[in-house]
N, CA and C of each residue as an Amber inpcrd file, in Angstrom:
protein
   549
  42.6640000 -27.5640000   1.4720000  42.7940000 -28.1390000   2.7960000
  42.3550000 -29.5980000   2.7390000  42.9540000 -30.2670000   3.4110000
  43.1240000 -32.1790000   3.5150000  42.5450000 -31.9620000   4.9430000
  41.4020000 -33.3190000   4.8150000  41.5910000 -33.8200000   6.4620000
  41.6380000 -35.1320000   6.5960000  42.0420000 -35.8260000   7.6120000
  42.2470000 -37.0990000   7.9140000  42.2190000 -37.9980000   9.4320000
  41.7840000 -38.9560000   9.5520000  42.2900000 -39.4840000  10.8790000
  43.1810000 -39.4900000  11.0240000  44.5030000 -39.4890000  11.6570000
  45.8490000 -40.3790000  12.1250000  46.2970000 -40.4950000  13.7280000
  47.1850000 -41.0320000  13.7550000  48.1360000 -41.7010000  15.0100000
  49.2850000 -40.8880000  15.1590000  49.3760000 -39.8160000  16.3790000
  50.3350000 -39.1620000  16.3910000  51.8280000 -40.0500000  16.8190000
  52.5450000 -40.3130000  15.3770000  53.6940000 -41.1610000  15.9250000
  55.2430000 -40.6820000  16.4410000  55.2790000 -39.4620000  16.4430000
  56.7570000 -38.8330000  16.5480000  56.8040000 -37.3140000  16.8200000
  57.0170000 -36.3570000  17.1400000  57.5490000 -35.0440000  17.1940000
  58.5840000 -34.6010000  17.5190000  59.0520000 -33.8210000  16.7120000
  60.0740000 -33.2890000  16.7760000  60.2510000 -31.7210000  16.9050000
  61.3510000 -30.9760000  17.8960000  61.0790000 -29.7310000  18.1700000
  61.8110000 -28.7420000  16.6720000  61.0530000 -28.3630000  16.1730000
  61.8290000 -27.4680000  14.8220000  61.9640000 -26.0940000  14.7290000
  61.5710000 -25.4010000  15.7690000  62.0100000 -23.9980000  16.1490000
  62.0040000 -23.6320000  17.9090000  61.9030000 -22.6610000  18.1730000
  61.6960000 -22.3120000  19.5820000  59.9830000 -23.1740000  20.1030000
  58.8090000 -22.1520000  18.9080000  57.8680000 -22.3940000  19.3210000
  57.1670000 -23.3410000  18.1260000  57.9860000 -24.2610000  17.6870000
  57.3070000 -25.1590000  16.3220000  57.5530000 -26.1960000  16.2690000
  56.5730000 -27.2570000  15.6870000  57.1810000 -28.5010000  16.2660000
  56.8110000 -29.1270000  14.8260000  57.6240000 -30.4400000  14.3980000
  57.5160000 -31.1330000  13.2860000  56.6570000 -32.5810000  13.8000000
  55.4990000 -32.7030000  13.5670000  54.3710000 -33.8760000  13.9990000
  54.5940000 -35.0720000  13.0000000  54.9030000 -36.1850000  13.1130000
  54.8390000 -37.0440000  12.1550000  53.6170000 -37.8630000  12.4230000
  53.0210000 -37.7870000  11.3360000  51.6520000 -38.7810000  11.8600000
  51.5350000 -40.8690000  10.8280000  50.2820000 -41.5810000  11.1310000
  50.1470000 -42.6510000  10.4840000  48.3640000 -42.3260000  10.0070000
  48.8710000 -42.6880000   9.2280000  46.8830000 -42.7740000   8.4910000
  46.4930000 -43.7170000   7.4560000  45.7760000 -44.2080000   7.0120000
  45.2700000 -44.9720000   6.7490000  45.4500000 -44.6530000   5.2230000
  44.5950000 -43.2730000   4.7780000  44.7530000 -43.4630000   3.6430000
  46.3500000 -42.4750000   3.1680000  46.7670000 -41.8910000   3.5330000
  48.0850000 -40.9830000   3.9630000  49.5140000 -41.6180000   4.4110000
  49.2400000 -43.0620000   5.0310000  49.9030000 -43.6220000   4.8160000
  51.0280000 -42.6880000   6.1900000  52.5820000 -42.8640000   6.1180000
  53.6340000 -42.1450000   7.0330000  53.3270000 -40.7190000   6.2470000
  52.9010000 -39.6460000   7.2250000  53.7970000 -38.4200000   6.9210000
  53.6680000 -37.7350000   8.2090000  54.3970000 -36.1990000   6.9730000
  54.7380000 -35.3240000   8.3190000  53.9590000 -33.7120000   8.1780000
  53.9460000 -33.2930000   9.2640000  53.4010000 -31.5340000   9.3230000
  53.8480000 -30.5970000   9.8980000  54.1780000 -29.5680000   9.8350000
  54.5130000 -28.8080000  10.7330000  53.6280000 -28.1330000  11.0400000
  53.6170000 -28.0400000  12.8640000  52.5400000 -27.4000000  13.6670000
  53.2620000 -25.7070000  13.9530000  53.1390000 -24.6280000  13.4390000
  53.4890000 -23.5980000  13.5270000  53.1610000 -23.1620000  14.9060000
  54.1560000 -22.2600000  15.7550000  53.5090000 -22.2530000  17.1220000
  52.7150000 -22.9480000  18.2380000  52.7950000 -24.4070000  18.0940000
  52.0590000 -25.3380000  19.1510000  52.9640000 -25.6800000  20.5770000
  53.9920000 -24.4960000  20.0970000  54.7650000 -24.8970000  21.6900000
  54.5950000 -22.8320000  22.8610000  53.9640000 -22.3740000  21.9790000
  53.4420000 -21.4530000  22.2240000  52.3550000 -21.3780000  23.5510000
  52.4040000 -20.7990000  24.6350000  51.3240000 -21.1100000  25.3910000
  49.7650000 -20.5940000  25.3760000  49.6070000 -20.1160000  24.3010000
  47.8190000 -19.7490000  23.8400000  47.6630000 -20.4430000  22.6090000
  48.6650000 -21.2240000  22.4320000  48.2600000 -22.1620000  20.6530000
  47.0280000 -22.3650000  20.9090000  46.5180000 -23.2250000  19.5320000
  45.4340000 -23.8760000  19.2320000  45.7200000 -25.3070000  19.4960000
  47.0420000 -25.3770000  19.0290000  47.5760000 -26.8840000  19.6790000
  47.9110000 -27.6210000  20.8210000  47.9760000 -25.9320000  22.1200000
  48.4540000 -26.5430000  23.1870000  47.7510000 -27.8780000  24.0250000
  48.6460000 -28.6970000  24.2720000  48.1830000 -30.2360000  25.0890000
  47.1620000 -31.3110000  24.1930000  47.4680000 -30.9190000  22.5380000
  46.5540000 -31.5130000  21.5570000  47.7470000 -32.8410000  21.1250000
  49.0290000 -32.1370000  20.9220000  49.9100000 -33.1710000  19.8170000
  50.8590000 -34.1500000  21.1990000  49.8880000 -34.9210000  21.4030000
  50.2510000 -35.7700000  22.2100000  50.8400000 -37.0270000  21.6620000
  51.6050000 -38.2330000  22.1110000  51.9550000 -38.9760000  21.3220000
  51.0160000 -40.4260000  21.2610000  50.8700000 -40.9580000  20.6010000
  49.9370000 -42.2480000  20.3920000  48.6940000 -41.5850000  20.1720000
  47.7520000 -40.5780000  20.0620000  46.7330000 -39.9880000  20.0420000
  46.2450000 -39.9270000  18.7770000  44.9480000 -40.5900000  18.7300000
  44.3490000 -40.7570000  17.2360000  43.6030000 -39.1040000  17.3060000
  43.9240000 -38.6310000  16.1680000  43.2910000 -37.4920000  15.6920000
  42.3130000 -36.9860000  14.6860000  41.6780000 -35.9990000  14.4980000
  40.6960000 -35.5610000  12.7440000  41.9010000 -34.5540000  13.0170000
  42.7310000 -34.4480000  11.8110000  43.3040000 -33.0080000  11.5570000
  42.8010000 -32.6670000  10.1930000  43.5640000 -31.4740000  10.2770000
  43.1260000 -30.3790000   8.6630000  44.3540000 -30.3780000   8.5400000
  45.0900000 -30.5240000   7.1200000  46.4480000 -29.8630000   6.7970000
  46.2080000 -29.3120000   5.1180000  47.0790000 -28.6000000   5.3030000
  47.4720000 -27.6880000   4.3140000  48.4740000 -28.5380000   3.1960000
  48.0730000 -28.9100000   2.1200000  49.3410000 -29.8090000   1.3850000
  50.3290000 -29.2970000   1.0420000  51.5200000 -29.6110000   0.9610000
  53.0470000 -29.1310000   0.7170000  52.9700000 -28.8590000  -0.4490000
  53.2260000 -27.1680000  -0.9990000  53.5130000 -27.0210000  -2.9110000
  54.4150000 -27.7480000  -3.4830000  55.5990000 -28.1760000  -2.2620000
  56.8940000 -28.2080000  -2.8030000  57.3680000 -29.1200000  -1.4680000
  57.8880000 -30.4460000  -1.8760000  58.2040000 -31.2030000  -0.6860000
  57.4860000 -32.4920000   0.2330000  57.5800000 -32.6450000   0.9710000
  56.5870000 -33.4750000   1.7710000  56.2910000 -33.1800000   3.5200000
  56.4510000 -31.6440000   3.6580000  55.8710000 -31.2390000   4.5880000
  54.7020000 -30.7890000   4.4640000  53.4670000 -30.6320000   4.9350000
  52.5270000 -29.7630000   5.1820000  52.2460000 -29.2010000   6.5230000
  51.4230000 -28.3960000   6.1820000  51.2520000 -27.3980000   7.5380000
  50.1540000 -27.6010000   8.4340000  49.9150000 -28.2070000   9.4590000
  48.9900000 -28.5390000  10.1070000  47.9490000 -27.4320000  10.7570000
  47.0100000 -27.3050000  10.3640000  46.0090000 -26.1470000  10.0470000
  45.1700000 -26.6210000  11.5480000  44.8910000 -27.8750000  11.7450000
  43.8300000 -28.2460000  13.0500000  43.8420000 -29.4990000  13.5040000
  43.5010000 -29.5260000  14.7230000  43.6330000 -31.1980000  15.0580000
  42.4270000 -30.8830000  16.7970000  42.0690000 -32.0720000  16.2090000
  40.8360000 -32.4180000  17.3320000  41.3650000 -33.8670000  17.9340000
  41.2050000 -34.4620000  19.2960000  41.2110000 -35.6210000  19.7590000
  40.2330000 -36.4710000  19.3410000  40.3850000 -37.4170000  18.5620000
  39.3910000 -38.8760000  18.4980000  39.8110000 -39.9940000  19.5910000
  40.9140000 -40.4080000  20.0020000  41.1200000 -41.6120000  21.0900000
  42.5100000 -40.5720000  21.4730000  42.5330000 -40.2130000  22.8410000
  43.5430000 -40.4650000  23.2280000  44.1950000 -40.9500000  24.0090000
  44.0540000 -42.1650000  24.1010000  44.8380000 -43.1260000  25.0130000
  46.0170000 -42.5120000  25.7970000  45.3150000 -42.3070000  27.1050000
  46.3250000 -41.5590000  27.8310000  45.9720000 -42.3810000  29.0360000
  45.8520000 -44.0890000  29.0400000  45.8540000 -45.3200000  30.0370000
  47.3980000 -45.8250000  29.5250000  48.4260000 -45.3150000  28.1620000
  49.0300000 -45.5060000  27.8780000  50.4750000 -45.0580000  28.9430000
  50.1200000 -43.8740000  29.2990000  50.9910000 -43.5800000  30.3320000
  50.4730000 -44.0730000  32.0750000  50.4940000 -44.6610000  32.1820000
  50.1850000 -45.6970000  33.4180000  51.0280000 -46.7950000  33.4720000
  51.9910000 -47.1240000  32.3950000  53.3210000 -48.0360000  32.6530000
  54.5120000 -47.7460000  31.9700000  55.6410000 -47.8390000  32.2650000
  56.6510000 -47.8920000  31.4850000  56.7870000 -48.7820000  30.3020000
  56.1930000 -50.2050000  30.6980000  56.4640000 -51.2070000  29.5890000
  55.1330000 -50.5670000  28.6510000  53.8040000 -49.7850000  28.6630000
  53.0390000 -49.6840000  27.3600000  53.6990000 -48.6480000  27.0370000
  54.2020000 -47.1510000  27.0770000  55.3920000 -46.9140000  26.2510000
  56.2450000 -47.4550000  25.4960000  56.8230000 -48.1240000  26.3210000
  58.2790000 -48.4430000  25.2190000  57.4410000 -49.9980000  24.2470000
  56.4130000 -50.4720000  24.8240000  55.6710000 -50.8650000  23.4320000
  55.2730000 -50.3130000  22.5460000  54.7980000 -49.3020000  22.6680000
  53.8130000 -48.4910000  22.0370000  54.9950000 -47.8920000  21.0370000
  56.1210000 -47.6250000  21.6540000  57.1080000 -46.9110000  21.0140000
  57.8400000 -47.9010000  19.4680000  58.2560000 -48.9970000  20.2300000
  58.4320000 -50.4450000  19.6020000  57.3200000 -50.4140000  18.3410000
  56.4900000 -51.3620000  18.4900000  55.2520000 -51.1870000  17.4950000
  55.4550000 -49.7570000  16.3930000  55.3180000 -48.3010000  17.0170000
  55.4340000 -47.1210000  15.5410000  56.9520000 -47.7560000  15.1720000
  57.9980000 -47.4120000  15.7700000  59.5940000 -47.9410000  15.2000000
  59.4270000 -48.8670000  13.8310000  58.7200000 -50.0500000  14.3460000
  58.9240000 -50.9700000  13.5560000  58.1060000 -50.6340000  12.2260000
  56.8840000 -50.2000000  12.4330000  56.1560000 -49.6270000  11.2860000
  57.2610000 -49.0170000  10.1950000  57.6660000 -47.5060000  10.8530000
  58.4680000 -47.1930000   9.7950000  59.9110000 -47.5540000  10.0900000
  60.3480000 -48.2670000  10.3570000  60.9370000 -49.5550000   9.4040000
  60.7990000 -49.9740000   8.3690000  59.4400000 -50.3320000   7.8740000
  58.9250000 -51.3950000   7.1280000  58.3480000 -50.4760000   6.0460000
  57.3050000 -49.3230000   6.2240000  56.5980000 -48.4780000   5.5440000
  57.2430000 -47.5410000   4.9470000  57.1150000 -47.2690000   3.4920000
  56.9050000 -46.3000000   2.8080000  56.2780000 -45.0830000   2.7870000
  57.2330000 -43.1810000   3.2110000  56.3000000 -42.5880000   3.4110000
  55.2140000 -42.4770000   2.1970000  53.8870000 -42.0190000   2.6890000
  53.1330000 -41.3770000   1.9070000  52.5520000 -42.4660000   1.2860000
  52.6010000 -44.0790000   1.5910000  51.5810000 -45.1720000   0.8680000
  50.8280000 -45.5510000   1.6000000  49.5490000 -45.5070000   0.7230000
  48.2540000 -46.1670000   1.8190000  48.5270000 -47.3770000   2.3390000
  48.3820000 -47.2320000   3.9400000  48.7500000 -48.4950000   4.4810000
  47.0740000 -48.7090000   5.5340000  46.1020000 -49.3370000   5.0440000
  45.0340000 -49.3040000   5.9420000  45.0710000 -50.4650000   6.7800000
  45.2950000 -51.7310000   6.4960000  45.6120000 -52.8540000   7.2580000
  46.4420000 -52.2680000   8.4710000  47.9410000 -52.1840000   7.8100000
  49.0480000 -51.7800000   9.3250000  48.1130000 -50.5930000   9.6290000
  47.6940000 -49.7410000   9.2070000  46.8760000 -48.4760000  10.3290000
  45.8760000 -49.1450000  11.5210000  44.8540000 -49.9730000  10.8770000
  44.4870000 -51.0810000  11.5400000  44.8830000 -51.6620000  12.4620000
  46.0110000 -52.7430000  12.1500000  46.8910000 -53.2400000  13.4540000
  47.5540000 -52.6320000  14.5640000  47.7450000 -51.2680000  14.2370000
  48.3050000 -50.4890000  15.3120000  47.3350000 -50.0490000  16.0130000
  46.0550000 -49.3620000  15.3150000  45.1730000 -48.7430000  16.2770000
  44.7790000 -50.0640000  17.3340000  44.4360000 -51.1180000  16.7180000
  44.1510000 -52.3050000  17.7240000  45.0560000 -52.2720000  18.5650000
  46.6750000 -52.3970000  18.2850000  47.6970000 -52.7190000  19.6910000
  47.3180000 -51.4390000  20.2620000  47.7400000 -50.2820000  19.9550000
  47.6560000 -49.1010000  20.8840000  46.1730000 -49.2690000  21.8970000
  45.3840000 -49.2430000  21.3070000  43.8380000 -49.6600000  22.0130000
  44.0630000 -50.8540000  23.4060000  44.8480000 -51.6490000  22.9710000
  44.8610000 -52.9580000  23.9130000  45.7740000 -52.2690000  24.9020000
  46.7780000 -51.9880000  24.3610000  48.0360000 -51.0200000  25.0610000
  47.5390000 -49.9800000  26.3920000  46.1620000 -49.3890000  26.2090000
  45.6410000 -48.3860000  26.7910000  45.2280000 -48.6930000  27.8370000
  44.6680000 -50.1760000  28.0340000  44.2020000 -51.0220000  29.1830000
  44.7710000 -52.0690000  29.5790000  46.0020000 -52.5860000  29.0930000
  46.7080000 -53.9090000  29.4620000  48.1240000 -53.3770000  29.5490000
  49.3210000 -53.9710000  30.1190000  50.3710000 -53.7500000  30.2460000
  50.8370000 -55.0780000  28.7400000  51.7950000 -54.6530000  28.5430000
  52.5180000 -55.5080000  26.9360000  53.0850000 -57.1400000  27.5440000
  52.9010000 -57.9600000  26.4670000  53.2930000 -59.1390000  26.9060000
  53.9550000 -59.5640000  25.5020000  54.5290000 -60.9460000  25.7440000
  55.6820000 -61.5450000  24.5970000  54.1880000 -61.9340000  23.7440000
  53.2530000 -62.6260000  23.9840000  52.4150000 -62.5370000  22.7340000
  51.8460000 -61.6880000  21.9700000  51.9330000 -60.4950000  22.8740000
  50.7350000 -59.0730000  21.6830000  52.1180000 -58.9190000  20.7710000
  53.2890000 -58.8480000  21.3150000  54.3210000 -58.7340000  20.2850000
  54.5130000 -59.4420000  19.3590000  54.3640000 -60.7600000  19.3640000
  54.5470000 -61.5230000  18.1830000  53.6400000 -61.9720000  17.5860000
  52.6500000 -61.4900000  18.1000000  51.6550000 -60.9100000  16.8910000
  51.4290000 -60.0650000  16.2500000  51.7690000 -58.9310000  16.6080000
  51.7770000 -58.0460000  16.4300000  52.7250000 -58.2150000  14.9860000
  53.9630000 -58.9090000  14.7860000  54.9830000 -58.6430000  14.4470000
  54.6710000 -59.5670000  13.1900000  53.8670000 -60.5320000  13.5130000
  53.4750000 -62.1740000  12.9450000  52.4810000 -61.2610000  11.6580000
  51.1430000 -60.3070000  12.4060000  50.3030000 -59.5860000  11.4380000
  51.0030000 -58.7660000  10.7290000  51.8900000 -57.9860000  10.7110000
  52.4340000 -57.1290000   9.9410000  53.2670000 -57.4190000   8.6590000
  53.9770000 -58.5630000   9.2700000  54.7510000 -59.9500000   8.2190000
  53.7710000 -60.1670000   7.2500000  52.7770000 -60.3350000   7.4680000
  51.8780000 -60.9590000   6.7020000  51.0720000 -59.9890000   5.7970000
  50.8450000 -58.8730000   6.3530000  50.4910000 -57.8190000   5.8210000
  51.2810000 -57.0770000   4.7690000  52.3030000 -57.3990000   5.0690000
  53.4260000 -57.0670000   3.7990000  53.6820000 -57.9860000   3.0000000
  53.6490000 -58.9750000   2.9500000  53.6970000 -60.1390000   1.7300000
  55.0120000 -60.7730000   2.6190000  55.0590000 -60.7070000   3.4370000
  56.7100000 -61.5130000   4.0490000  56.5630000 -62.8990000   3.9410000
  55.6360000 -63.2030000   4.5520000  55.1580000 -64.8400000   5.4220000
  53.9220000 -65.0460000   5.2350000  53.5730000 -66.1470000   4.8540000
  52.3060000 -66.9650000   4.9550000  51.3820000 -66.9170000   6.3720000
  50.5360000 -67.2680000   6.3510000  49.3280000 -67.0180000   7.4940000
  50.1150000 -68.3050000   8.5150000  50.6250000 -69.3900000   8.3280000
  50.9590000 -70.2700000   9.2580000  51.8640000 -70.4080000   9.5110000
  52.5960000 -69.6240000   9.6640000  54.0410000 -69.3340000  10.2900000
  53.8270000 -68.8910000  11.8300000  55.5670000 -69.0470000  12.6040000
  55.5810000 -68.3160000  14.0440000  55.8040000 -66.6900000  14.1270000
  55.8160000 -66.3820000  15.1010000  56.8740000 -65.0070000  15.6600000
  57.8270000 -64.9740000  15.1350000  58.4370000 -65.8490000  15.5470000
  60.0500000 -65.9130000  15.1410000  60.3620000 -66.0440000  13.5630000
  59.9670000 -66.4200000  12.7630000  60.0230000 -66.3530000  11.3570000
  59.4450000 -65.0160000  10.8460000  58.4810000 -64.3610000  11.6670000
  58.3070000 -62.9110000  11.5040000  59.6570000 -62.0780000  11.5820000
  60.0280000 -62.4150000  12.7180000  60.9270000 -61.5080000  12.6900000
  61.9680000 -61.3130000  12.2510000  62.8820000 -62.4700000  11.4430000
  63.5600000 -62.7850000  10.6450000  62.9890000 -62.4980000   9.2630000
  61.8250000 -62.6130000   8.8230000  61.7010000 -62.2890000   7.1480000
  61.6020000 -60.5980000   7.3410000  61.3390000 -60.0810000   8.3870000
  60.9280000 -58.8830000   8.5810000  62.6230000 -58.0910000   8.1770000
  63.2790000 -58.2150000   9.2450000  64.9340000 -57.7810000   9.0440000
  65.5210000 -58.5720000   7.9290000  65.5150000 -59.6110000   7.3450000
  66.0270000 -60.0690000   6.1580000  65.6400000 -59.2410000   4.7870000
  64.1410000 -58.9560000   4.8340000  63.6730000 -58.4430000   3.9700000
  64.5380000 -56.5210000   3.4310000  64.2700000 -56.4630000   4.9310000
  64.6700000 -54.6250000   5.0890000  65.8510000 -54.1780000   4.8860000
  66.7610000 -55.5270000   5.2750000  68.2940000 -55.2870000   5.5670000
  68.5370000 -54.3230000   6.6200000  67.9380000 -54.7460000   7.5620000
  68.1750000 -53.8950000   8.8550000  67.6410000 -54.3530000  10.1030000
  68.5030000 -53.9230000  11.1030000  67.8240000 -54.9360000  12.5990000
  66.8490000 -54.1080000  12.9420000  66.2610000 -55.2410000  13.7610000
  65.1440000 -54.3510000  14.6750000  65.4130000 -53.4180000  15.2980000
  64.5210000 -52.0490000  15.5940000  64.2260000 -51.1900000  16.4030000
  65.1990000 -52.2750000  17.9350000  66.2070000 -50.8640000  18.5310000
  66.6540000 -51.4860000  19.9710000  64.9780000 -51.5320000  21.3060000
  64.2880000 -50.4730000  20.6340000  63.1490000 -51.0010000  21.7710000
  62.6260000 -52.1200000  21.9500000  62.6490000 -53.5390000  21.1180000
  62.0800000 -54.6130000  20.8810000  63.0440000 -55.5640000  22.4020000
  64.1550000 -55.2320000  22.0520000  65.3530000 -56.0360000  23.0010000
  64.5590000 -55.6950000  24.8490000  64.7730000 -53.8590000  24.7820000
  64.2550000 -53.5970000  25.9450000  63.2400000 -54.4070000  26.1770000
  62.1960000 -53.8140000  25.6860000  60.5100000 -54.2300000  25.8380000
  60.2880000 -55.8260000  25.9770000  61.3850000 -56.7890000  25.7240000
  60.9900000 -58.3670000  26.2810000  61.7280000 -58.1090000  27.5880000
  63.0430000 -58.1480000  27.4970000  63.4490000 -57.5730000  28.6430000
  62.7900000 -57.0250000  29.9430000  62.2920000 -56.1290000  29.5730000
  61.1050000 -55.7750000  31.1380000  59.7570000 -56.3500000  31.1130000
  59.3910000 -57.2590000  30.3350000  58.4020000 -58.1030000  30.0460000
  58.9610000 -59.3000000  30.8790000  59.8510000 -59.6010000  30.6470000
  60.4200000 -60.7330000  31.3350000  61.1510000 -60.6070000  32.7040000
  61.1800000 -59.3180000  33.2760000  61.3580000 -58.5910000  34.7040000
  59.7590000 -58.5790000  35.4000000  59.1750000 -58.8440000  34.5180000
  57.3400000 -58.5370000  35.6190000  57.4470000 -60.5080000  36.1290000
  57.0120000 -59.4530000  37.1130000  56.1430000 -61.1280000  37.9220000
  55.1270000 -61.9370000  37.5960000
């Protein structure tokens, strides 16, 4: 049995009562688990695998593959000031997207684990603006070897998709978009 912090970044429904959890961790880097019965209404999981929610889980390592079986999960932060706007969603959403984009499952990524827990954290009490983004976007560049420390946003985000060969996440378009609809 493994345990770890992570950032619940994705779920997916994989049976009636089973759900596929993708998490972020620090030393774990992108992966995934399957929560056996957490859509069950006496789980152990019920109202646990929330999304953006930093966790301690236990998993079970995969013999064969890169699933494991998620054995336990306790709440450490769960930013649930996150649902109090539409725009810290579809940031919050934006920000994981772009991660794996960029990330490799299963490589220690402690910096980007870092930078996200900070946005999500800020996310929990502030509504999103064009600067947490391009910083956001500016630290991660940099964190990957893209760009030098004195560069803009905008050169982030270009070495970022140049690098990947792929456009940005469509939540990025939204998320200025209703950034630029607030008063």
């Amino acid at each position: 049995m493994e345990k770890t912090e992570a950032i619940l970044i994705g779920r997916t429904r994989y049976s009636e009562t089973t759900l596929i959890v993708q998490w972020c961790s620090a030393e774990m880097g992108l992966f995934r688990t399957i929560a056996k019965g957490a859509l069950r209404p006496k789980s152990a999981f019920a109202g646990l695998l929330d999304l953006f929610v930093s966790a301690d889980i236990h998993y079970a390592p995969a013999r064969k593959g890169d699933l494991h079986t998620l054995v336990e999960a306790h709440w450490q932060t769960p930013r649930l000031g996150l649902r109090n706007s539409y725009g810290r969603v579809l940031a919050s959403t934006y920000l994981v997207k772009l991660i794996q984009l960029v990330v490799e499952p299963h490589a220690p990524l402690p910096a980007i684990h870092d930078l996200l827990t900070k946005a999500l954290d800020y996310l929990n009490d502030h509504d999103p603006s064009q600067a947490l983004i391009q910083r956001f976007e500016l630290r991660l560049a940099e964190d990957l070897g893209l760009i030098a420390g004195a560069s803009s946003g905008d050169e982030a985000v270009l070495a970022i998709s140049d690098s990947f060969h792929r456009r940005l996440p469509v939540q990025r378009r939204q998320l200025l978009e209703w950034i630029a609809s607030r008063p």
